[in-house]
C-alpha positions as protocol buffer text, in pm:
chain_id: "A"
residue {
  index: 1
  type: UNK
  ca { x: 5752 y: 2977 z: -880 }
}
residue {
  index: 2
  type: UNK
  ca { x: 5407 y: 2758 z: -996 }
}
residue {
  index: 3
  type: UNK
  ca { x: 5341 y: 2712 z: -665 }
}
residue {
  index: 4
  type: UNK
  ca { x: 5390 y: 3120 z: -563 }
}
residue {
  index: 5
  type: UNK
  ca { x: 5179 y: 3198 z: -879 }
}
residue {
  index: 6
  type: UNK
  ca { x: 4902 y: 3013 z: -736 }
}
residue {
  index: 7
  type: UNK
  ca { x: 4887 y: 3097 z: -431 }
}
residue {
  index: 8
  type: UNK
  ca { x: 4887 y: 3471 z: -588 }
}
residue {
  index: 9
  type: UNK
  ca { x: 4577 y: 3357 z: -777 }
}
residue {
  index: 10
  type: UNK
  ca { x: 4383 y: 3166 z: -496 }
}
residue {
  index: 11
  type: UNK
  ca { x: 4399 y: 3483 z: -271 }
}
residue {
  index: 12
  type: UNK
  ca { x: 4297 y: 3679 z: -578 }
}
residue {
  index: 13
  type: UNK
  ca { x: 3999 y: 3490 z: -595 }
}
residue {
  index: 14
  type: UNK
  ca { x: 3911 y: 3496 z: -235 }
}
residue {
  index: 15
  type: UNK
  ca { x: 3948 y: 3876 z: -241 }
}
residue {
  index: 16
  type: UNK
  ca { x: 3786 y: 3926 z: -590 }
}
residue {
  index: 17
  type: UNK
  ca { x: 3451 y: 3744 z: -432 }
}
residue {
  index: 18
  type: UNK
  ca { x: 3450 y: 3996 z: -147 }
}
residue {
  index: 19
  type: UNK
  ca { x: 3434 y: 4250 z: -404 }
}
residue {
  index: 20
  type: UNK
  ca { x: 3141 y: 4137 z: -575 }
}
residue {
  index: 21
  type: UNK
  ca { x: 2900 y: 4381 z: -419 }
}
residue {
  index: 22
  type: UNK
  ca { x: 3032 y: 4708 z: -259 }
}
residue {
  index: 23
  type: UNK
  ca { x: 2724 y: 4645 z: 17 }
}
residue {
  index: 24
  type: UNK
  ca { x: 2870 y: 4323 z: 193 }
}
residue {
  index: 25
  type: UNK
  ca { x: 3255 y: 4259 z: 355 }
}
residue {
  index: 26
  type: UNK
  ca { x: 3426 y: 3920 z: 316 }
}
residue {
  index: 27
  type: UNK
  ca { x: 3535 y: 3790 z: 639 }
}
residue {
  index: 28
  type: UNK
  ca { x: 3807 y: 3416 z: 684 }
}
residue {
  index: 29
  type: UNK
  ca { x: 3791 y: 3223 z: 951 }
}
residue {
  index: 30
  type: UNK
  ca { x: 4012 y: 2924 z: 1044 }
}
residue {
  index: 31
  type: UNK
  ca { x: 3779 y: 2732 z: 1234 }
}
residue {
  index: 32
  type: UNK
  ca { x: 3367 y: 2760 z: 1362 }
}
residue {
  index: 33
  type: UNK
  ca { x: 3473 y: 2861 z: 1726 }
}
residue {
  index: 34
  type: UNK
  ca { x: 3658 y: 3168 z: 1565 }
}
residue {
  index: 35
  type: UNK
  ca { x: 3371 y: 3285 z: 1353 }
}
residue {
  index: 36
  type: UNK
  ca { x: 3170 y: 3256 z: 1653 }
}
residue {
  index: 37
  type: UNK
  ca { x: 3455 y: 3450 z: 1797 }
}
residue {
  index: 38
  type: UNK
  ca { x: 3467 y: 3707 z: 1534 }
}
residue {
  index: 39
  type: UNK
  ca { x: 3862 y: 3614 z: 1491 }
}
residue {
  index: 40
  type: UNK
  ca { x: 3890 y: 3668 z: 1134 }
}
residue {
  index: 41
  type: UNK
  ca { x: 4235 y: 3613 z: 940 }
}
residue {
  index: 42
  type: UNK
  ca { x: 4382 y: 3758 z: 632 }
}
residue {
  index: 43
  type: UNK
  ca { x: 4321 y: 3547 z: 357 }
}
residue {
  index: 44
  type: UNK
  ca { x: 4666 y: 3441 z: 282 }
}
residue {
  index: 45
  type: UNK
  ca { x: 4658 y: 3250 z: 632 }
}
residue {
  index: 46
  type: UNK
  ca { x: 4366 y: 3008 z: 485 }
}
residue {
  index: 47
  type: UNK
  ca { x: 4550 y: 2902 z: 161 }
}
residue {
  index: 48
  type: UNK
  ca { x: 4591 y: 2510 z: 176 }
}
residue {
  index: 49
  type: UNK
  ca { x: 4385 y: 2473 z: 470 }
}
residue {
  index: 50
  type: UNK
  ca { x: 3982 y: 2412 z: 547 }
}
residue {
  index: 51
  type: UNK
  ca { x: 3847 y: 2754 z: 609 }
}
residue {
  index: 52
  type: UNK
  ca { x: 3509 y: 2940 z: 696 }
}
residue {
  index: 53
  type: UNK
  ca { x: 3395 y: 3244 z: 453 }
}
residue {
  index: 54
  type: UNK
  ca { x: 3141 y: 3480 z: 602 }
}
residue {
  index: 55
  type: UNK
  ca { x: 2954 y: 3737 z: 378 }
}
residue {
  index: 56
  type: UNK
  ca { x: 2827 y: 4005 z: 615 }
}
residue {
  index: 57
  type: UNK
  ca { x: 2619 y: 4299 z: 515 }
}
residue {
  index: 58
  type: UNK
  ca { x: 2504 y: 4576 z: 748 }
}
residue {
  index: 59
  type: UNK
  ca { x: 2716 y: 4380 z: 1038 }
}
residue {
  index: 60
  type: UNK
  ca { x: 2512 y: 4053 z: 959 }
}
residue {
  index: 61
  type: UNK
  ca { x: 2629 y: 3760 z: 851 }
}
residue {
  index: 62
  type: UNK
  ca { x: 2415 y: 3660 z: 515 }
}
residue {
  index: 63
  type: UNK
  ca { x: 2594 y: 3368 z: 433 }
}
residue {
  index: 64
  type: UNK
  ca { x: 2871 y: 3092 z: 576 }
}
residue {
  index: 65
  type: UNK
  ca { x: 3063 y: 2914 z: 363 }
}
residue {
  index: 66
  type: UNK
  ca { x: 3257 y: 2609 z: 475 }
}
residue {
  index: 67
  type: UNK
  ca { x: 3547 y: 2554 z: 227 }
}
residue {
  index: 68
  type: UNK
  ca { x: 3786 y: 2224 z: 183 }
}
residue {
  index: 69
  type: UNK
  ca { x: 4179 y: 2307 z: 155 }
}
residue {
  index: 70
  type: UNK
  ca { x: 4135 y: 2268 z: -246 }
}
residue {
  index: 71
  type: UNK
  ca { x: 3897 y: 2557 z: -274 }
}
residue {
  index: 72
  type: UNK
  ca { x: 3580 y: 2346 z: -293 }
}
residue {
  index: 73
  type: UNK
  ca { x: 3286 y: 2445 z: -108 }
}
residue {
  index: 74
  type: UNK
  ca { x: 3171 y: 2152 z: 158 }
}
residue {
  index: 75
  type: UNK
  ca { x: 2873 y: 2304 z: 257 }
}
residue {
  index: 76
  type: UNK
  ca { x: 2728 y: 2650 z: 322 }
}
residue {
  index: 77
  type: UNK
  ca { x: 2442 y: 2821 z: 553 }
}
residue {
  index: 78
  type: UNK
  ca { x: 2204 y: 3092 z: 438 }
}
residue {
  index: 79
  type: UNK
  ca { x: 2101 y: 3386 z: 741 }
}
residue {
  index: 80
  type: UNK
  ca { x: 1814 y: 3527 z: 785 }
}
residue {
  index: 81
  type: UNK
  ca { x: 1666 y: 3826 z: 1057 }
}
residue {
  index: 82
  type: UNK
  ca { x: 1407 y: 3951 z: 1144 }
}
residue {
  index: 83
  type: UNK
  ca { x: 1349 y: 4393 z: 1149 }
}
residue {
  index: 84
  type: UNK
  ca { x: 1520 y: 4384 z: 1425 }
}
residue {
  index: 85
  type: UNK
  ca { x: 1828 y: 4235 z: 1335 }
}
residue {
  index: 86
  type: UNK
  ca { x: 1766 y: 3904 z: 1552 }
}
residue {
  index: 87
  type: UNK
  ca { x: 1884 y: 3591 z: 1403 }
}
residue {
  index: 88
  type: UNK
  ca { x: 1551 y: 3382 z: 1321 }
}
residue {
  index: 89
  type: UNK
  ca { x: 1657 y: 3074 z: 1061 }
}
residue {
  index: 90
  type: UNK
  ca { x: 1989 y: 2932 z: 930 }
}
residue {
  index: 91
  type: UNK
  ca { x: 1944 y: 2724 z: 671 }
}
residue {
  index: 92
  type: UNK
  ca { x: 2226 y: 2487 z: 554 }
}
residue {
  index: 93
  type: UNK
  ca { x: 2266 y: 2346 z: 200 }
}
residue {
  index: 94
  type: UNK
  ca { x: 2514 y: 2071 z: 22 }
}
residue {
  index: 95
  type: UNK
  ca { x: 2738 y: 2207 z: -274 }
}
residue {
  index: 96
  type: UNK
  ca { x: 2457 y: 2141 z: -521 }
}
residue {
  index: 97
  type: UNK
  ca { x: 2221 y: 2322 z: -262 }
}
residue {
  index: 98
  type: UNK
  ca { x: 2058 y: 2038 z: -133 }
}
residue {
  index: 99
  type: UNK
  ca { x: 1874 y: 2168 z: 229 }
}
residue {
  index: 100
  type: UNK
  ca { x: 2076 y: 1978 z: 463 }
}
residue {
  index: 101
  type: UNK
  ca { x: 1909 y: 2155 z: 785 }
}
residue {
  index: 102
  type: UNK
  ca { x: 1742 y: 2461 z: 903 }
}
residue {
  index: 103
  type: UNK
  ca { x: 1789 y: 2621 z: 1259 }
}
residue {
  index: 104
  type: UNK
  ca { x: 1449 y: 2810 z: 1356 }
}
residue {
  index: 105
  type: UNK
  ca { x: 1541 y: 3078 z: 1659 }
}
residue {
  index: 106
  type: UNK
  ca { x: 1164 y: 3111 z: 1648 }
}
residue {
  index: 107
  type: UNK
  ca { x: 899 y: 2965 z: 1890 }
}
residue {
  index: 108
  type: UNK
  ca { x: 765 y: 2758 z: 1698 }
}
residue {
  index: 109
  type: UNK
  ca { x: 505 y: 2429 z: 1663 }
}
residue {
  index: 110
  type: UNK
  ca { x: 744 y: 2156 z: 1740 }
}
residue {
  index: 111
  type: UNK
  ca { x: 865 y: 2367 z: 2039 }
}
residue {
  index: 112
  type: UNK
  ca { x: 524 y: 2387 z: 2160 }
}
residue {
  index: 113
  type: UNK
  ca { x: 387 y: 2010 z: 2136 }
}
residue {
  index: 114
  type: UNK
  ca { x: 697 y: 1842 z: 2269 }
}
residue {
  index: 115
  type: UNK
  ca { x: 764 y: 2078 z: 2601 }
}
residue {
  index: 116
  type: UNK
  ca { x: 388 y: 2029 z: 2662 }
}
residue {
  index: 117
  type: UNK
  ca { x: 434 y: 1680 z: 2612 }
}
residue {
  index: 118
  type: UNK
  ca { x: 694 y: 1685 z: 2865 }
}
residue {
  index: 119
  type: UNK
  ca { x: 609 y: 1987 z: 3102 }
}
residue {
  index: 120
  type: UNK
  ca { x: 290 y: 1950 z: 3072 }
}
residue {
  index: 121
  type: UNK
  ca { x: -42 y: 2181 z: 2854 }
}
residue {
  index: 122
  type: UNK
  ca { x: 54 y: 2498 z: 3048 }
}
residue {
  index: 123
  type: UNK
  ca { x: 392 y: 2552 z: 2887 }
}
residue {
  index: 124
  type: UNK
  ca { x: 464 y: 2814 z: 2632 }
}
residue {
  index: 125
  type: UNK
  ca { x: 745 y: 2869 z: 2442 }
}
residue {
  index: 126
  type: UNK
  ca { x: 995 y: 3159 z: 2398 }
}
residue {
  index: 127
  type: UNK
  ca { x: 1241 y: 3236 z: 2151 }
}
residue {
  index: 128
  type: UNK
  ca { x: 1493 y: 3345 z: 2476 }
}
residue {
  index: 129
  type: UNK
  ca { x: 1463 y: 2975 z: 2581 }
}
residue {
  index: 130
  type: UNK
  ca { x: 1494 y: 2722 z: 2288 }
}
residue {
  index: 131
  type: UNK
  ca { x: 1591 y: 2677 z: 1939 }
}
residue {
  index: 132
  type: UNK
  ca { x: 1469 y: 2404 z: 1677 }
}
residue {
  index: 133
  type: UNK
  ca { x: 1729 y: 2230 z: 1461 }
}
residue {
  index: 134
  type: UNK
  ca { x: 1552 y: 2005 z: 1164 }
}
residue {
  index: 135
  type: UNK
  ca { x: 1732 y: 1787 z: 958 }
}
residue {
  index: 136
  type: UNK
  ca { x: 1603 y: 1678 z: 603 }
}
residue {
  index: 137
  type: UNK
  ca { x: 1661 y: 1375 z: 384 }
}
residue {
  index: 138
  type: UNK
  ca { x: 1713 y: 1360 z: -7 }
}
residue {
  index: 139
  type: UNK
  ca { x: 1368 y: 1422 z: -121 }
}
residue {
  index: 140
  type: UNK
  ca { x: 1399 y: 1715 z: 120 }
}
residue {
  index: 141
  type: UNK
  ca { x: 1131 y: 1580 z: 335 }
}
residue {
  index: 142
  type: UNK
  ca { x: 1216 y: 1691 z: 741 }
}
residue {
  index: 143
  type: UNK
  ca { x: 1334 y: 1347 z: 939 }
}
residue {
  index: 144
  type: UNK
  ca { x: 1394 y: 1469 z: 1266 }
}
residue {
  index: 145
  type: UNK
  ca { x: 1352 y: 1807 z: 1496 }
}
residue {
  index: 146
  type: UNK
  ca { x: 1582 y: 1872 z: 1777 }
}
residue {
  index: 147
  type: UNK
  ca { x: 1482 y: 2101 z: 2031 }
}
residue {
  index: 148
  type: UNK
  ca { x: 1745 y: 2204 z: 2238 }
}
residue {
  index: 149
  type: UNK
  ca { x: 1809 y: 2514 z: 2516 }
}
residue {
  index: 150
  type: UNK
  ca { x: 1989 y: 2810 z: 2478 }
}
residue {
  index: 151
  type: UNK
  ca { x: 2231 y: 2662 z: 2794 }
}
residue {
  index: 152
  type: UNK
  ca { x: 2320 y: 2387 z: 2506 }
}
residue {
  index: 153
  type: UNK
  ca { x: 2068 y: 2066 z: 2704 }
}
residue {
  index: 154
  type: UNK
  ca { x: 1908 y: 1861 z: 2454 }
}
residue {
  index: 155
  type: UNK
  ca { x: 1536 y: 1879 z: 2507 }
}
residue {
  index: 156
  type: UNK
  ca { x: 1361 y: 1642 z: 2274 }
}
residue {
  index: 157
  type: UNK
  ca { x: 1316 y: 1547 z: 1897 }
}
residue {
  index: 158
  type: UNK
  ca { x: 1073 y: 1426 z: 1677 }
}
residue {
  index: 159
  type: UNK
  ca { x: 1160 y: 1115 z: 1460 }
}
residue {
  index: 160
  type: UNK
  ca { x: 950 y: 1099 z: 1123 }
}
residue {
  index: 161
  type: UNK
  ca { x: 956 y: 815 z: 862 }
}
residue {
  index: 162
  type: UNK
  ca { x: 803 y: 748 z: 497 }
}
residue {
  index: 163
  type: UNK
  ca { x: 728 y: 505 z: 297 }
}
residue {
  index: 164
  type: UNK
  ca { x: 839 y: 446 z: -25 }
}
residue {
  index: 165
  type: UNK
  ca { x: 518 y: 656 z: -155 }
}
residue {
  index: 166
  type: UNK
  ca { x: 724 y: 937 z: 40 }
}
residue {
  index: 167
  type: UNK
  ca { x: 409 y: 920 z: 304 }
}
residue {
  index: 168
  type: UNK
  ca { x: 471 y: 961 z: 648 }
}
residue {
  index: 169
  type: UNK
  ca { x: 408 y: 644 z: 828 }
}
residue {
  index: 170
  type: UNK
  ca { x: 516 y: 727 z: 1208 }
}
residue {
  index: 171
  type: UNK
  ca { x: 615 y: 1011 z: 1429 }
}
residue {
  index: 172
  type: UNK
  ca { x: 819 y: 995 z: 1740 }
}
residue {
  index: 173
  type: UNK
  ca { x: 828 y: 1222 z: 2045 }
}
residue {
  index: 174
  type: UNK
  ca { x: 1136 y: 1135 z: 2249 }
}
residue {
  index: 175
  type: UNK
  ca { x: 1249 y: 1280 z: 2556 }
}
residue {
  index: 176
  type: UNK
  ca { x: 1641 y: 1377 z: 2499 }
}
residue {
  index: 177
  type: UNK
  ca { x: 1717 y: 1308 z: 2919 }
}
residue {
  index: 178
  type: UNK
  ca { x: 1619 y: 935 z: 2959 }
}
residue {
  index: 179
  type: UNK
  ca { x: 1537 y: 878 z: 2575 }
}
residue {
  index: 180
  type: UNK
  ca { x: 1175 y: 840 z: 2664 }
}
residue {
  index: 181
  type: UNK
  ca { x: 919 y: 782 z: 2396 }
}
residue {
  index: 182
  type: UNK
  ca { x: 633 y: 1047 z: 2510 }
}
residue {
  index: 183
  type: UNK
  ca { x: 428 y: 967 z: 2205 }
}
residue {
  index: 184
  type: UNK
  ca { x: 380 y: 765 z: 1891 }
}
residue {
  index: 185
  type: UNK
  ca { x: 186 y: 769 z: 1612 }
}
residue {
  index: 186
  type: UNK
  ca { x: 168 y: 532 z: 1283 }
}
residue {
  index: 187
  type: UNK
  ca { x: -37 y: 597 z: 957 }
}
residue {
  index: 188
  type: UNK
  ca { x: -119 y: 318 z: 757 }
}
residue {
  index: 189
  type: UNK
  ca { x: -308 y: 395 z: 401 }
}
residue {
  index: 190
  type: UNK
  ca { x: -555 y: 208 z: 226 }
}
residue {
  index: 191
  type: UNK
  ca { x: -461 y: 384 z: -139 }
}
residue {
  index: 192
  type: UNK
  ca { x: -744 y: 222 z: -327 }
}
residue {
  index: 193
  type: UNK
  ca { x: -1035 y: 405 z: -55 }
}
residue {
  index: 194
  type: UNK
  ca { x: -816 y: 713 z: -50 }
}
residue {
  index: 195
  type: UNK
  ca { x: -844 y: 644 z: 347 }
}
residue {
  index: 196
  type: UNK
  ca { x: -554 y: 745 z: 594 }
}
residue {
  index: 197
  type: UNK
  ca { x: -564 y: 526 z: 966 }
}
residue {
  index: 198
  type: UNK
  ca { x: -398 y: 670 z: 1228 }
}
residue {
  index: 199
  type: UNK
  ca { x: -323 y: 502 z: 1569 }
}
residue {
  index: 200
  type: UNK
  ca { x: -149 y: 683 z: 1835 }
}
residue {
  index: 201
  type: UNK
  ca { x: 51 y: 574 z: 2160 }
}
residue {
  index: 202
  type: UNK
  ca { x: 133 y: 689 z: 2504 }
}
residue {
  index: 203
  type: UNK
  ca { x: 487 y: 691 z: 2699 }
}
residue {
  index: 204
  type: UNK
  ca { x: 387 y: 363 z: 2816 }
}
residue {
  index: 205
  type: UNK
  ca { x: 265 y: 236 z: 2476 }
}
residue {
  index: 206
  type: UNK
  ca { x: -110 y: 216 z: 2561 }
}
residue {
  index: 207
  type: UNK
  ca { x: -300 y: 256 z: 2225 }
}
residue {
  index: 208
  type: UNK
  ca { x: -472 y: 600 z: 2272 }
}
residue {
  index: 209
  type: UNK
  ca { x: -610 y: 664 z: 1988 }
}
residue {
  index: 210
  type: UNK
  ca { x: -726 y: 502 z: 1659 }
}
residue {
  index: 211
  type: UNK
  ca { x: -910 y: 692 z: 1390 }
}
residue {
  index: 212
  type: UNK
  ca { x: -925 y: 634 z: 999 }
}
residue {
  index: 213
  type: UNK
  ca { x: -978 y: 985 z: 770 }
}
residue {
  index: 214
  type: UNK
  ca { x: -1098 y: 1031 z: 412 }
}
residue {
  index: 215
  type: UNK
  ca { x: -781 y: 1193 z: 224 }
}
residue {
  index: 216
  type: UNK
  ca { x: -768 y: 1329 z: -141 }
}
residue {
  index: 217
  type: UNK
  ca { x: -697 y: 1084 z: -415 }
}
residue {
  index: 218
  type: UNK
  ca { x: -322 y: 1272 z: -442 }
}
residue {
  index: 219
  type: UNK
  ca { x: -255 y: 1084 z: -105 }
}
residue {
  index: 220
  type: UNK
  ca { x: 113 y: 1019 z: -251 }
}
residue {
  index: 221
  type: UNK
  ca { x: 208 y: 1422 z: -301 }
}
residue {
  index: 222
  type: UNK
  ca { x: 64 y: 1472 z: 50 }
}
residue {
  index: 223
  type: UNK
  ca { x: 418 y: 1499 z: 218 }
}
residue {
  index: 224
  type: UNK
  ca { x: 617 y: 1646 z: -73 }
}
residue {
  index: 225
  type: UNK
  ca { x: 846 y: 1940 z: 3 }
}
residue {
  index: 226
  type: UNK
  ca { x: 817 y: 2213 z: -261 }
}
């Protein structure tokens, strides 16, 4: 009977949270592939299992909770869209709503420099064609950007790393195909001159460039995420 009574109660709770605002529907999904699907359940089939909850408003999914078979959340992505309805960011967050990663749909900057890097200066992006998947570390500062094709191919990333001043110290191109470095680039600091020195490698790791600039004396907030 303990057991029945809460059950009773779980699925109350599931249902309640649907009803929070009369705008947005509560969908359950048993798995990723069948929210991609759109092959919702009743919420009485998720009870005791890992489950997906979608809040959807206006047929668009706001938010995607991932849920452990206790009832605890694991994770859970925010959606946004542009006027037109057309998915442009996910972003996904820890239970205490750490950023974990954000999915741009967007043409965007790292799109740009890495398929000219590998196509060549002609290339332009299109949102049709690629997406951009970043992935963040504690202090929230981006690590690495995936860019990868609508048909699923990994393109290319971007590695970045810091120092323990939470500077960046180098950036990576890679090419996803052969795991070709197309670029790289190291920043060293000299904290005392408030001076920044930059040297930068091709594919074959042929020092390109070398160049020291004059930074602000906040050198260390320079890479902070707000």
């Amino acid at each position: 009977m303990r057991n029945f009574n809460r059950c009773v109660l779980f699925i109350s709770l599931l249902v309640l949270t649907g009803l929070v605002s009369a705008q947005s529907i509560t969908r359950y999904y048993l798995s990723y592939d069948d929210f991609v699907r759109k092959i919702d359940v009743n919420p009485s089939k998720v009870v005791g299992k890992p489950f997906y909850r979608a809040v959807i408003e206006n047929r668009l999914t706001k938010q995607l909770d991932y849920i452990l078979p206790n009832g605890n959340i694991a994770s859970y992505g925010k959606y946004y869209y542009d006027r037109n309805g057309n998915l442009i960011v996910v972003d996904t967050y820890s239970p205490d709503s750490l950023l974990l990663s954000r999915t741009s749909y967007l043409p965007d900057e790292i799109q740009t420099q890495l398929l000219q890097k590998i196509q060549g200066r002609d290339w332009m992006s299109s949102q049709k064609d690629y997406f951009t998947i970043c992935t963040f570390d504690s202090s929230r500062n981006p690590i690495k950007y995936e860019v990868k094709a609508t048909s699923g191919e990994d393109v290319g990333r971007l590695e970045l790393r810091y120092n323990k001043r939470n500077d960046l110290v180098m950036e990576i191109w890679i090419r996803s195909r052969d795991n070709k470095v197309m670029e790289l680039s190291e920043f060293t600091f000299d904290y005392a001159k408030s001076v920044q020195h930059i040297v930068q490698y091709d594919s074959s790791g042929l020092e390109v460039s070398n160049i020291s600039l004059q930074l602000p004396e906040s050198v260390t907030d320079s890479t902070q995420q707000e």
